[in-house]
C-alpha positions as MATLAB code, in Angstrom:
seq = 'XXXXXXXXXXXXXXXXXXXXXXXXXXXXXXXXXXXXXXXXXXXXXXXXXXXXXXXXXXXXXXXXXXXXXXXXXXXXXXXXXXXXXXXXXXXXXXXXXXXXXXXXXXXXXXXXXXXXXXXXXXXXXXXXXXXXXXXXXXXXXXXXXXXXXXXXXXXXXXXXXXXXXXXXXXXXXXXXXXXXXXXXXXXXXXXXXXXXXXXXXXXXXXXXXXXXXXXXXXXXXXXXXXXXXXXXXXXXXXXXXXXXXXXXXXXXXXXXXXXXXXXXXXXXXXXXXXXXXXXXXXXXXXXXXXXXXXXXXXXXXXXXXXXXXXXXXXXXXXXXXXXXXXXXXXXXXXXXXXXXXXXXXXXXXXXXXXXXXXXXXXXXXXXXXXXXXXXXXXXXXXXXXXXXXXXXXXXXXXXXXXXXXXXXXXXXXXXXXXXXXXXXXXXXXXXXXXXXXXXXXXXXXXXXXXXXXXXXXXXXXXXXXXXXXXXXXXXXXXXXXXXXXXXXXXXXXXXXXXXXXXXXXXXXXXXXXXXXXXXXXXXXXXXXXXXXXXXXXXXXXXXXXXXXXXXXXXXXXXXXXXXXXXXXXXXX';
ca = [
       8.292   12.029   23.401;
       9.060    8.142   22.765;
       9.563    6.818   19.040;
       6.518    4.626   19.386;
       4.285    8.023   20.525;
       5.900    9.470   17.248;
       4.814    6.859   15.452;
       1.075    6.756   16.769;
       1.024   10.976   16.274;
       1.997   10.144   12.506;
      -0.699    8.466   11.914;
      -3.472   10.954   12.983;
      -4.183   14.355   11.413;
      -3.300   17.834   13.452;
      -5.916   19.532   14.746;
      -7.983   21.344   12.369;
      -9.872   24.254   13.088;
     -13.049   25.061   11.176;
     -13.947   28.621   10.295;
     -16.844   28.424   13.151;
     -13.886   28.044   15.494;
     -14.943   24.395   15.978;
     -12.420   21.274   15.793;
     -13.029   19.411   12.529;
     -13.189   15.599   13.052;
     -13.982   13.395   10.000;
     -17.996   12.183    9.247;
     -17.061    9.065    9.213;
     -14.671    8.561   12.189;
     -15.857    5.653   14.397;
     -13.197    5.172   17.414;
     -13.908    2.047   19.890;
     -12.000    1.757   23.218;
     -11.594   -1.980   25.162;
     -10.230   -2.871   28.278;
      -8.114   -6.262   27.419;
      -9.812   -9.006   30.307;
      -8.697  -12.045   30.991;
     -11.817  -13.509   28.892;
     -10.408  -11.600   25.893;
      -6.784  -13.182   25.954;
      -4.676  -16.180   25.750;
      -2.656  -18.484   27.766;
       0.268  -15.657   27.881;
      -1.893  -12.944   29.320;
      -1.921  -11.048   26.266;
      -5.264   -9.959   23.864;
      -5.887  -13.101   21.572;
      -5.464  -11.635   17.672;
      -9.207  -12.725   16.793;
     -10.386  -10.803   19.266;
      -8.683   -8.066   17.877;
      -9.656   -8.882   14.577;
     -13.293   -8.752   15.550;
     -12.984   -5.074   17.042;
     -11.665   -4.502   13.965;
     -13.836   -5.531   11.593;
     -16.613   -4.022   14.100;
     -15.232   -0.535   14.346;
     -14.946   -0.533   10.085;
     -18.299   -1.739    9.819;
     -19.626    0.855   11.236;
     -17.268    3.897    9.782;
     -18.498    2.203    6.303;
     -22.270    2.547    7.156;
     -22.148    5.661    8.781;
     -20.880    7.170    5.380;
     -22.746    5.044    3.255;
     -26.223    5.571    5.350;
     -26.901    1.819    4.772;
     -26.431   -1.578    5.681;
     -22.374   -2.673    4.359;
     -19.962   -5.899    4.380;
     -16.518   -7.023    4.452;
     -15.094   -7.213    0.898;
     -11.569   -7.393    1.970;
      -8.307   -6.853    4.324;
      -5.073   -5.666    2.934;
      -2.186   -7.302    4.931;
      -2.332   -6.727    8.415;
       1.261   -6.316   10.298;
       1.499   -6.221   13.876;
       4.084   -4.564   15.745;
       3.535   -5.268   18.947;
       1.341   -7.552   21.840;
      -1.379   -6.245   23.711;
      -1.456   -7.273   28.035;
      -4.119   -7.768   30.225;
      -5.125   -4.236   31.759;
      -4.564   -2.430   28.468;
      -6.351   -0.403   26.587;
      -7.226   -1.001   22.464;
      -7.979    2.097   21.328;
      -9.600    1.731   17.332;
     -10.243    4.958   15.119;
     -11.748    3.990   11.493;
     -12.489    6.189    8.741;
     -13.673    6.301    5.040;
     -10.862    7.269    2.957;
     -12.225    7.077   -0.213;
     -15.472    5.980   -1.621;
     -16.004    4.068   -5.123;
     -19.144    3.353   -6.780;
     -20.490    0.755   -4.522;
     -17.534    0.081   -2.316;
     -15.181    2.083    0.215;
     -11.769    1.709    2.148;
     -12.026    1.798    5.622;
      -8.599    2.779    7.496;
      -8.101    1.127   10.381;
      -5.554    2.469   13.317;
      -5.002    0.404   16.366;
      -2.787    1.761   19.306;
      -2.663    0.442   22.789;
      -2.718    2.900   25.847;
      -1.026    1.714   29.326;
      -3.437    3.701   31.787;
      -0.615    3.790   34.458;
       1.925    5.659   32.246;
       0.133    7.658   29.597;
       2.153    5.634   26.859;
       0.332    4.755   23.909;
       2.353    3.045   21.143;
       1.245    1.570   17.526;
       0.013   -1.951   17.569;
      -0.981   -1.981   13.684;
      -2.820    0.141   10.743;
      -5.126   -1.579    8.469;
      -6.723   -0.914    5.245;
     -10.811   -2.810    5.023;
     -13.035   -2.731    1.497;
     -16.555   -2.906    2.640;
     -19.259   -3.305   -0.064;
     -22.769   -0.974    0.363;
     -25.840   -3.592    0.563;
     -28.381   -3.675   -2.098;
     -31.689   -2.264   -0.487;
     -35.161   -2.505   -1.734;
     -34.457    1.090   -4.088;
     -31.843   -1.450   -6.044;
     -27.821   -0.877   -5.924;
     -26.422    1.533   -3.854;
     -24.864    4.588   -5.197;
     -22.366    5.912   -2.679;
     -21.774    9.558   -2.546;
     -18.145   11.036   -2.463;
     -15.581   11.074    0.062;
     -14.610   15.352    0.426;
     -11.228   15.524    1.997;
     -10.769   18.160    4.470;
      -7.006   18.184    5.821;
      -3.790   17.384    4.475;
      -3.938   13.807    5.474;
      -7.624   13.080    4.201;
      -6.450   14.223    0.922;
      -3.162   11.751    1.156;
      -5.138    8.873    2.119;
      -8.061    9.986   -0.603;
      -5.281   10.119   -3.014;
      -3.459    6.743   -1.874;
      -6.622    4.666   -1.970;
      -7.314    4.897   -5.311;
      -3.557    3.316   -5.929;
      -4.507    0.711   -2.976;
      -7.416   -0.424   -4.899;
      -5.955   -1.119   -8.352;
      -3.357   -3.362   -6.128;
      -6.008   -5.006   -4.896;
      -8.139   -5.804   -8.187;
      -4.841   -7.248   -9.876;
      -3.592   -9.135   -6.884;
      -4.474  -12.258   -7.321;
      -4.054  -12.402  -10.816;
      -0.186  -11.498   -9.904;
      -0.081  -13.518   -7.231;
      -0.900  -16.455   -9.536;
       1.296  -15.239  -12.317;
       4.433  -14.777   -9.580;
       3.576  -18.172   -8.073;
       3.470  -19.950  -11.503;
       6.716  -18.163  -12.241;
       8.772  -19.232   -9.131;
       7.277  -22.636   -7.894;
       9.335  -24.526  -10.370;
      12.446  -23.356   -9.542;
      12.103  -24.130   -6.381;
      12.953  -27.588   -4.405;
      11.604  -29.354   -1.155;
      15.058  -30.449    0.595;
      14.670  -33.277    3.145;
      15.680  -33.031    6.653;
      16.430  -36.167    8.905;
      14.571  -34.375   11.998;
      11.527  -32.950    9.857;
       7.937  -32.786   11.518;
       5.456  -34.185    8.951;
       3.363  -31.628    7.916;
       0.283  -33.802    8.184;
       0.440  -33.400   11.916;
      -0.027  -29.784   12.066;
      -3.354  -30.252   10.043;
      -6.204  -28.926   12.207;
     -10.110  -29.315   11.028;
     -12.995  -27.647   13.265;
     -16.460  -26.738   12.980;
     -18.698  -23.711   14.620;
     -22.502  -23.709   14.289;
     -23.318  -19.729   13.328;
     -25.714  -19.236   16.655;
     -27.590  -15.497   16.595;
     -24.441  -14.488   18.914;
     -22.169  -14.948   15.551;
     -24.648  -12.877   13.612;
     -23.898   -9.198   12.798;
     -27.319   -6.782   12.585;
     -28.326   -8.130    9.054;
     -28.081  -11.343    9.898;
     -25.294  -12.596    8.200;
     -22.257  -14.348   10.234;
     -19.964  -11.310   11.434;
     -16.858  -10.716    9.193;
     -14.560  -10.381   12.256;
     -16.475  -13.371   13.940;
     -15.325  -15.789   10.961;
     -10.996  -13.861   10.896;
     -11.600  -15.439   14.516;
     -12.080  -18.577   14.100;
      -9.588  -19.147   11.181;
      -7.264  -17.211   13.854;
      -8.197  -19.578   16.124;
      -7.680  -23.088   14.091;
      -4.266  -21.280   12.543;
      -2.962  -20.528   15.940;
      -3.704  -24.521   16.828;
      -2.020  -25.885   13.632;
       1.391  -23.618   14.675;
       1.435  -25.082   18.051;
       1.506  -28.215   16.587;
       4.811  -27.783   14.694;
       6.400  -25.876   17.676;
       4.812  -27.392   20.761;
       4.606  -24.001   21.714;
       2.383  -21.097   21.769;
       3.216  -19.143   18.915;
       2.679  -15.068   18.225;
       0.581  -13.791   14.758;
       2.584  -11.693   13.339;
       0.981  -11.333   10.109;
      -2.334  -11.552    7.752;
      -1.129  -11.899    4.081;
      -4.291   -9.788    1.917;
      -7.606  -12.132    1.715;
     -11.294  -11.523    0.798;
     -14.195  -12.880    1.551;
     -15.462  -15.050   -1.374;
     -19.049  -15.513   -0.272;
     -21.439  -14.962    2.600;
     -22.830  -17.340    5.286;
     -25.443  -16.895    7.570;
     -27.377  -18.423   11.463;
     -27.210  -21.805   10.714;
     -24.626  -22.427    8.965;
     -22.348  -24.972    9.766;
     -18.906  -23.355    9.510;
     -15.978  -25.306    8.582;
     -12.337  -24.308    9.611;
      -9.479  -25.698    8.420;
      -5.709  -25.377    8.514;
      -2.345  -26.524    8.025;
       1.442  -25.311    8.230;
       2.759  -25.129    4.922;
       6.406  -24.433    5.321;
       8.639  -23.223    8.125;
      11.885  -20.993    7.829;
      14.451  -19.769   10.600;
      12.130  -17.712   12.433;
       8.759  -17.804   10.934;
       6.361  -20.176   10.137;
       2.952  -19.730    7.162;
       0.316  -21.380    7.706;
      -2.876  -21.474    5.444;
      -6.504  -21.556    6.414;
      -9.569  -21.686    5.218;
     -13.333  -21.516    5.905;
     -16.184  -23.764    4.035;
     -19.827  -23.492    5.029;
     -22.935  -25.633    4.569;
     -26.277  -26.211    5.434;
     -28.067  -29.728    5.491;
     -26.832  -31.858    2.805;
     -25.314  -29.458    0.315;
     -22.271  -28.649   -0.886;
     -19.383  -26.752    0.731;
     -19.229  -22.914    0.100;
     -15.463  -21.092   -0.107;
     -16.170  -18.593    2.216;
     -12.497  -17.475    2.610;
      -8.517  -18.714    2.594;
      -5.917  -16.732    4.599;
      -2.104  -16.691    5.017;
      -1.265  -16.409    8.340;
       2.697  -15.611    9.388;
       3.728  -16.621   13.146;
       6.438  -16.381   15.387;
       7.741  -18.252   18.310;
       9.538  -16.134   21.204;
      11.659  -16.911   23.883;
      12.045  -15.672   27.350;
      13.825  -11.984   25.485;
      10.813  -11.232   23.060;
      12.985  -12.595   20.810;
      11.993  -15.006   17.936;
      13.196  -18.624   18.000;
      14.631  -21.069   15.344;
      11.982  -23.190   14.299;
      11.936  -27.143   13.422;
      11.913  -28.036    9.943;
       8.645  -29.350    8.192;
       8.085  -32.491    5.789;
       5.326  -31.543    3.419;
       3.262  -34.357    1.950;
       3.480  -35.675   -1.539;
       1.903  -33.753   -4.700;
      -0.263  -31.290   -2.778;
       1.760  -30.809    0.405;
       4.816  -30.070   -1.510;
       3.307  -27.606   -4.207;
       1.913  -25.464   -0.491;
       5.654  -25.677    0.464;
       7.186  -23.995   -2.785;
       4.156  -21.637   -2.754;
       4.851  -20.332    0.463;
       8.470  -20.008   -0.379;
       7.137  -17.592   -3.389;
       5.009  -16.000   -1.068;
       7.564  -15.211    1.540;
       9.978  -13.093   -0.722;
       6.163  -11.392   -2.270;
       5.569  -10.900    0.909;
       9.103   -9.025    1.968;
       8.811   -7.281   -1.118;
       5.505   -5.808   -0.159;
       6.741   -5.136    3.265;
      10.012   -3.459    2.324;
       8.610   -1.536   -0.668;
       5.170   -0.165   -0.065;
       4.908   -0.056    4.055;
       8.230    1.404    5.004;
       8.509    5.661    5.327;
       9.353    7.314    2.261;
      12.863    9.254    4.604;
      13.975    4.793    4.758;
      13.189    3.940    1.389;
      16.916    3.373   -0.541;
      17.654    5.578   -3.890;
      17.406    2.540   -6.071;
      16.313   -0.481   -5.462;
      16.570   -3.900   -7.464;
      13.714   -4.446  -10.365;
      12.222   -7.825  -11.483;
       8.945   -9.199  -12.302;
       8.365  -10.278   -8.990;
       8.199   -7.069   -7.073;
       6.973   -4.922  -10.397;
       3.557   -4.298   -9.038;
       5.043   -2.874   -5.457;
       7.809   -0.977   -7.085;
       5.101    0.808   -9.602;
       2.728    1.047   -6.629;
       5.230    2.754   -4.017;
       6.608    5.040   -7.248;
       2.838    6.768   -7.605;
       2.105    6.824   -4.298;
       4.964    8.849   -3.239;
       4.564   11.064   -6.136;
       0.847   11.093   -4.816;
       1.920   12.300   -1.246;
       4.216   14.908   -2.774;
       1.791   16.433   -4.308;
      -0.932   16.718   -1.322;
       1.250   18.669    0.087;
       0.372   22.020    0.911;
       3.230   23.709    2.730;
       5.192   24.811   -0.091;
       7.092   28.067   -0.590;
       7.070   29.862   -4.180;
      10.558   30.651   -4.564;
      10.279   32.894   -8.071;
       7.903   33.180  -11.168;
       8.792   33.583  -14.933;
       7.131   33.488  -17.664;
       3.918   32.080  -15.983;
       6.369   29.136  -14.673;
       6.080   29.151  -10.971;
       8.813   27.539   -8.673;
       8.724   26.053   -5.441;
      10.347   24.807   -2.826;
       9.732   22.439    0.406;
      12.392   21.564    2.671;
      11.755   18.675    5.241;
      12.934   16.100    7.374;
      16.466   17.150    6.273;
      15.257   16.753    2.465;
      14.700   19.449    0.027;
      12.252   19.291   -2.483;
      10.647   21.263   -5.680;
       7.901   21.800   -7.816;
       7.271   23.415  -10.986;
       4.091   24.789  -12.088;
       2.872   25.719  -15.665;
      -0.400   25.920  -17.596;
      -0.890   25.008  -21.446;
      -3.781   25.211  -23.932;
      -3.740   21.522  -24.656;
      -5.820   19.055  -23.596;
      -5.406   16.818  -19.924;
      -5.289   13.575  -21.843;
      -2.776   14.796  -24.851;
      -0.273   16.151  -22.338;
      -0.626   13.343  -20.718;
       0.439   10.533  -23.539;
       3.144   13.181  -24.636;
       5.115   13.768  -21.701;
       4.723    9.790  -20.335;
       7.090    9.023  -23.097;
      10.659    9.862  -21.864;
      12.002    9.201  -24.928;
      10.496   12.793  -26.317;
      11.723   14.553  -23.333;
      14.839   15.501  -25.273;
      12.864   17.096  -27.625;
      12.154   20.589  -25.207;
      14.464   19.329  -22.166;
      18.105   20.234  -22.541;
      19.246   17.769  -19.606;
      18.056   14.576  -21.207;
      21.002   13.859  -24.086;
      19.180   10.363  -24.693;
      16.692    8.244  -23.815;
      16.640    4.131  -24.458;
      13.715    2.273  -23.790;
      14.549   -1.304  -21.993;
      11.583   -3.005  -21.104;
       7.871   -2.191  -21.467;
       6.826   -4.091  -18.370;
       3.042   -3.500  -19.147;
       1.035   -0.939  -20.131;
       1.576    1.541  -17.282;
       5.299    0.601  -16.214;
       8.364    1.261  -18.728;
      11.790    1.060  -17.808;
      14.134    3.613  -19.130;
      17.495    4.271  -19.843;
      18.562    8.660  -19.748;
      21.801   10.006  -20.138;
      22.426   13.532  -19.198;
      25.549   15.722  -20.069;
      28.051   16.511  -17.813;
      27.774   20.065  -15.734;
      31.234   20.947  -15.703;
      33.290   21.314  -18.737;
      35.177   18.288  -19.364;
      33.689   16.013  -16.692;
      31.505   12.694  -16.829;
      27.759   12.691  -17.685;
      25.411   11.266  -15.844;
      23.142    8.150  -16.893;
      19.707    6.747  -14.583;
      18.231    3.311  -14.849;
      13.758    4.841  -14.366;
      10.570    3.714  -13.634;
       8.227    5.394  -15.219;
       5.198    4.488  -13.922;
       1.743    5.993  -15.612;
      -1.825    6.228  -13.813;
      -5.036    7.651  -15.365;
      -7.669    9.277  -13.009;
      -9.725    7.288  -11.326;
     -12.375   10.001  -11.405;
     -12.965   13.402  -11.950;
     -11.333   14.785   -8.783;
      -7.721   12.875   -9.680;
      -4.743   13.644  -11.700;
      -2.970   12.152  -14.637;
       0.026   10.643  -13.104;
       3.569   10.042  -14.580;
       5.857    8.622  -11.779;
       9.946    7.906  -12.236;
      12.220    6.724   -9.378;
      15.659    5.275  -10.009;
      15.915    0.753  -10.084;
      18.583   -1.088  -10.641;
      19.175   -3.750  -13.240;
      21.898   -6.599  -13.374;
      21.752   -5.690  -16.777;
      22.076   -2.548  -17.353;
      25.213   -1.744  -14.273;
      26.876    1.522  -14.339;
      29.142    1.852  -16.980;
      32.997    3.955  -17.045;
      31.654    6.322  -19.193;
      29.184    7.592  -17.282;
      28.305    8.101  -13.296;
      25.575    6.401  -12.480;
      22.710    9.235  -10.817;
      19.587    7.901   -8.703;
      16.244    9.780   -8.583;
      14.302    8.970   -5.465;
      10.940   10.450   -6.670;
       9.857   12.627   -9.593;
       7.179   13.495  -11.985;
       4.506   15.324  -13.073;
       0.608   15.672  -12.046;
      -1.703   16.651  -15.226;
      -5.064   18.220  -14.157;
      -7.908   19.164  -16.113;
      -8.663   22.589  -15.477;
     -10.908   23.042  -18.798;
     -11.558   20.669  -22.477;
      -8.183   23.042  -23.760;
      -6.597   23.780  -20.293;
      -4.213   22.155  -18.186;
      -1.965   22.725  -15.100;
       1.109   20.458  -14.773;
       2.951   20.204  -11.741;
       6.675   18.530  -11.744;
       7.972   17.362   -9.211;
      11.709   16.436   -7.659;
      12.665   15.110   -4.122;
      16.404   16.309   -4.659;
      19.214   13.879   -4.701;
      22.857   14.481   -4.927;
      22.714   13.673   -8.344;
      19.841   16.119   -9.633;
      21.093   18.797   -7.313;
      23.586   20.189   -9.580;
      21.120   20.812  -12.324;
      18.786   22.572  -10.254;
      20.511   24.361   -7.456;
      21.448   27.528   -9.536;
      17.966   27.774  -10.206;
      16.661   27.062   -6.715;
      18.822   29.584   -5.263;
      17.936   32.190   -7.899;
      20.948   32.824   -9.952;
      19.692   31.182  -12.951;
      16.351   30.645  -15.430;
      17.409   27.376  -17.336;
      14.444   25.711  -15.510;
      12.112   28.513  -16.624;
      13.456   28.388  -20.509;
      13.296   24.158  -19.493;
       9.387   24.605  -18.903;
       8.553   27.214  -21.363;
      10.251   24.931  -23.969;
       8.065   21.643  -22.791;
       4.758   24.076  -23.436;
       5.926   25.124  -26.700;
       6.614   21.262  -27.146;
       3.094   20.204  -26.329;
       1.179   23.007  -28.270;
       3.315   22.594  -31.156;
       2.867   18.960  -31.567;
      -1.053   19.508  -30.423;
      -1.922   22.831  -32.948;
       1.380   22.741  -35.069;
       2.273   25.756  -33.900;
       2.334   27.130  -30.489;
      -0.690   28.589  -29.398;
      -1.735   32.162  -27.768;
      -1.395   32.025  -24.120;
      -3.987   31.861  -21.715;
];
């Protein structure tokens, strides 16, 4: 099996067998399969990406309204990467499910592969995340009824979407804080050979026929990604004088509808151009008659130039205008490293992600995002093994992909929301956990993200303690059927570098899951993906020839009730 099948098998849930002995496939799963014609691509033989996008934007359409049982619309598209090209003769294959519904709204997932008929290959092309919005209808706002996960991977994308969509409702607001942040530091340099940016500017306009329409009569979501494709693509070539290869969508939504009639204005121009990669921005205005433009949407659109090889080629250098042209140039500077951050942090596999990686302001919201959502995807896991019980403290283990992780399990007779604010302050952990000799606080980045400072005393007699630079990241549930969530992963900090006195330790992921079993009842769940430097605090334990973990856990109850009832309480 190739490393791109791999990839595509990732993405799609094992079969699951239902207890009528019937495969279980998801409610809401909407797959769409397209021959690539010559009508659908461009002047390289390959599937034009606003074609794509529309198929995309189709098949999600329809996942949302099967589930919601009612007319929906684009909200919104989380970045869209793509990996690879699609040829004439192909196959797009498109499978779109509801991962999660909110009050009014739902994410769509979107995977795309692309099947070679001749071969049997089928390979990744990209995976997309869509916010559709449930229609008013004539019984008033819609109501939308809950997503039920049914397999392991359901429940990780349930889980994950919830995380997703608090990214998305303080994106811009960081965008605009990171961009305010960074522009001034940064300076347009002049190059003798520059292209003026004012020649890449492209402006074109599309009268929304019936054709353009979707079935309620609004212009097609996917219809209108096409033509700002379409425009963006034209203002690249323009820089280049070549035909140039999408390569990414930064996040966008849709700011307003439009509708048959319309007059639909597209415009774009390049805003900057690196090595290897060019952004340009577009944007879509409509009107009708004599009144004034509507913002319908703005995009950030990444391309590429290749060679002969596949391989990208080094780009000419770009002369913004005065005032405006030259604040789009620093902005897309800002954007670039927001956007790398993004890419590195949240979209690569949790086995590639490094022990610690670098904090700042600038990639906060990604770092706090990837730290709950791999503490999230721990904990829908379901293949554990209990390795021992004590004392109503259950241990487990999970070993995987050449990884070993564990979980401890406990109950207490304190409330969800208590536990909760008492164990998401490390600085109390030393109070019933022997391995944390101190605990500094050195920033409170906002209210959910702290960064901490914990020292821990040396195993072996004589030897170095450790000391870990933490995120802890905190979540509250989004509803009734999520956890409280206290996250910690290892960051580093220019300054706050490891010190003589003690060896510096990394944790990759770790925390704990608070549920709400009853008003006095909760289970909490901690968990540790192993690293060299928690191993030798655990591996006695793990292996069975010692309780400190137990006597660990016991102690954090006795913590919680004591500080809840003043004294501990009778056991469940």
């Amino acid at each position: 099996m190739t490393t791109e099948q791999k990839d595509v098998d990732a993405t799609l849930d094992p079969l699951y067998i239902q207890e009528s002995g019937e495969a279980y496939r998801n409610p809401t799963e909407v797959q769409m399969s397209q021959i690539v014609l010559p009508c659908h691509a461009n002047h390289c033989g390959e599937l034009s990406a606003g074609q794509l996008l529309k198929w995309m934007d189709s098949t999600a359409c329809l996942s949302a309204e099967r589930h919601a049982g009612c007319s929906c619309i684009t909200a919104s598209v989380d970045d869209i990467n793509f990996e690879h090209t699609i040829g004439v003769g192909k196959v797009v294959n498109i499978i779109a499910k509801v991962n999660r519904a909110f009050t009014s709204s739902m994410e769509v997932g979107i995977l795309v592969t692309c099947e070679d008929l001749y071969t049997d290959r089928q390979w990744k092309v990209c995976h997309a995340f869509a916010t559709f919005v449930a229609r008013r209808t004539e019984a008033g706002k819609v109501q939308l009824k809950q997503v039920i996960p049914h397999t392991q991977m359901e429940q990780m994308e349930y889980s994950l979407a919830a995380e997703r969509r608090r990214m998305r409702l303080i994106h811009a607001e960081i965008i605009t804080d990171l961009l305010s942040s960074s522009t001034a530091q940064l300076e347009c340099q002049e190059y003798q050979d520059a292209v003026p940016a004012e020649r890449t500017r492209v402006e074109s306009v599309e009268l929304v026929l019936p054709p353009h329409a979707n079935h309620q009569v609004s212009t097609f979501g996917g219809q209108i990604m096409a033509w700002m494709e379409n425009v963006a693509t034209i203002a690249a070539c323009r820089l280049c004088n070549a035909h140039p290869t999408l390569r990414t969508i930064d996040m966008f939504h849709f700011r307003g509808p439009s509708h048959i009639g319309d007059r639909l204005v597209v415009k774009a121009i390049v805003n900057n151009a690196f090595k290897h990669s060019m952004e340009v921005g577009v944007c879509a205005e409509a009107y009708q008659g004599g009144e004034p433009l509507r913002h319908i949407n703005s995009a950030f659109m990444t391309f590429e130039v290749l060679d002969s090889d596949r391989k990208p080629r080094t780009l000419p250098r770009l002369r913004p205008e005065p005032v405006d042209g030259k604040r789009r140039y620093q902005e897309a500077i800002a954007r670039k490293k927001i956007r790398l951050d993004r890419k590195y942090i949240i979209t690569c596999k949790q086995t590639e992600v490094p022990l610690s990686v670098p904090w700042d302001p600038s990639n906060q919201m990604y770092l706090s995002y990837n730290n709950v959502s791999a503490l999230k995807l721990m904990d829908t896991r379901n293949n554990w093994v209990l390795t021992s019980e004590k004392n109503k403290v259950r241990l487990y283990t999970l070993e995987e992909n050449h990884m070993l992780c564990f979980k401890v399990e406990m109950y207490v007779s304190v409330p969800a929301e208590q536990t909760f604010h008492l164990l998401s302050d490390l600085r109390r952990r030393k109070e019933w956990d022997r391995h944390y000799e101190s605990c500094d606080l050195i920033n409170q980045a906002d209210e959910d993200d702290t960064l901490y400072r914990v020292a821990t005393p040396s195993i072996k007699k004589g030897g170095k303690g450790q000391d870990f630079i933490l995120l802890a990241s905190r979540r509250k549930p989004c509803d009734s059927s999520d956890p409280y969530l206290i996250a910690l992963r290892s960051v580093t900090l220019p300054t706050h570098p490891p010190t003589e006195d003690y060896t510096r330790g990394e944790v990759l992921c770790a925390g704990f899951a608070i549920w709400e079993e009853s008003s006095t009842l909760t289970k909490i769940t901690y968990y540790n993906q192993a690293t060299p430097g928690v191993l030798p605090y655990i591996s006695t334990d793990i292996a069975g020839l010692s309780s400190g973990f137990y006597s660990g856990f016991s102690a954090c109850s006795q913590f919680l009730e004591l500080i809840y009832y003043g004294k501990p309480s009778v056991q469940y």
